[in-house]
Each structure stands twice: as C-alpha cells, then as structure tokens.
C-alpha positions in Angstrom: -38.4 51.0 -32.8 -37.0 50.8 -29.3 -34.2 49.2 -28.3 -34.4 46.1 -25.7 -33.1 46.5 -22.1 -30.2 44.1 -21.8 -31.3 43.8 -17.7 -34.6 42.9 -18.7 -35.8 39.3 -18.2 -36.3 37.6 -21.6 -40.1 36.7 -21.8 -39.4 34.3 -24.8 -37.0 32.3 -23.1 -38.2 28.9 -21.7 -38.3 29.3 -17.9 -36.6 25.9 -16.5 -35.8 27.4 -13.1 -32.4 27.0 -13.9 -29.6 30.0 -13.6 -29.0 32.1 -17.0 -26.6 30.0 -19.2 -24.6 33.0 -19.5 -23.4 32.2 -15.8 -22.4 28.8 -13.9 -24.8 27.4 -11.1 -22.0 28.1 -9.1 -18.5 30.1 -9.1 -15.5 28.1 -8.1 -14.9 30.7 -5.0 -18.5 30.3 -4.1 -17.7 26.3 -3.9 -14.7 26.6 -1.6 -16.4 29.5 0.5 -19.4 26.7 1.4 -17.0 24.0 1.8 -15.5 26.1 4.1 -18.4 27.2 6.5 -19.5 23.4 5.9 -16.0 22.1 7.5 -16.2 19.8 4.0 -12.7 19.0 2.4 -12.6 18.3 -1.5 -13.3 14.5 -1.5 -16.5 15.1 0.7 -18.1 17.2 -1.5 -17.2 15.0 -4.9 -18.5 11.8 -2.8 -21.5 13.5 -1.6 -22.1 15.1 -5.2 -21.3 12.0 -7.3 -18.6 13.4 -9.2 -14.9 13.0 -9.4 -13.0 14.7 -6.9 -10.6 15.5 -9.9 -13.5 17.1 -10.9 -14.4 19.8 -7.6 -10.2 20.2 -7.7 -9.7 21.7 -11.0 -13.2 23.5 -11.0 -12.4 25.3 -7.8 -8.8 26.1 -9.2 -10.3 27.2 -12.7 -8.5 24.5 -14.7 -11.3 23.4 -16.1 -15.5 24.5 -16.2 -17.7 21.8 -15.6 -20.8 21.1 -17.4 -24.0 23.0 -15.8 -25.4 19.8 -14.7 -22.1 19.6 -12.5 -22.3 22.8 -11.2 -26.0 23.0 -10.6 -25.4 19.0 -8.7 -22.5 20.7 -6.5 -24.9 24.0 -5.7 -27.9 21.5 -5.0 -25.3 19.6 -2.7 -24.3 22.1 -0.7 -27.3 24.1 -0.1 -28.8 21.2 1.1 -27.0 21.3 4.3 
C-alpha cells in the first residue's frame, strides 16, 4: 500500500473550476493590492461587486471571512478590469 501525495491533485474530486476549498478565491492582502493598482477605494469595489462595503472592510482587515461565493464575486470583479 502506498501512501497518497498530499500535492497531488485529487482525481475523485468534482472539478467545478473553482479554487481548492481549503483556500479563499481571494486573500484579503491580495484584495487591497488590486484595489490599489486599480485606484478603487473600498466602496467602489462593494458597489461594483454587489456586496456590502461592511463586507470588503472587515474581509480586508480579517474581521471576518466571507463566504466563497463573496470571495470568488470580488476576484471575478477585479480581474475583470
């Protein structure tokens, strides 16, 4: 018996292009970095996003971790620019 390779890919796992679910769509210092080269202050992105500027505040200062369809709405949001 051999043991698995924890860095390789899971063939069993259902391939729904999203990230691994062991790890957000998007960091919190990854989300002020593209705000930043965007020139995009907090309320920009929530407006632009859909979400509560509450929301992109507290994420980005690690009070709270957003749901992955949050994060993965904020990556899509900014990439798209």
């Amino acid at each position: 018996m051999s043991i698995p390779d924890p860095q390789a890919p899971d063939n069993d796992a259902p391939d729904d292009g999203a990230p691994d679910s062991g790890a957000p769509a998007l960091s919190p210092a990854q989300c002020r970095a593209a705000r930043g080269l965007l020139n995009w202050d907090q309320s920009t992105l929530a407006k632009r996003a859909g979400i509560a500027r509450a929301t992109v505040i507290d994420f980005e200062s690690g009070k709270r971790t957003p749901s992955r369809r949050t994060t993965t709405s904020l990556r899509t949001c900014l990439e798209a620019e």
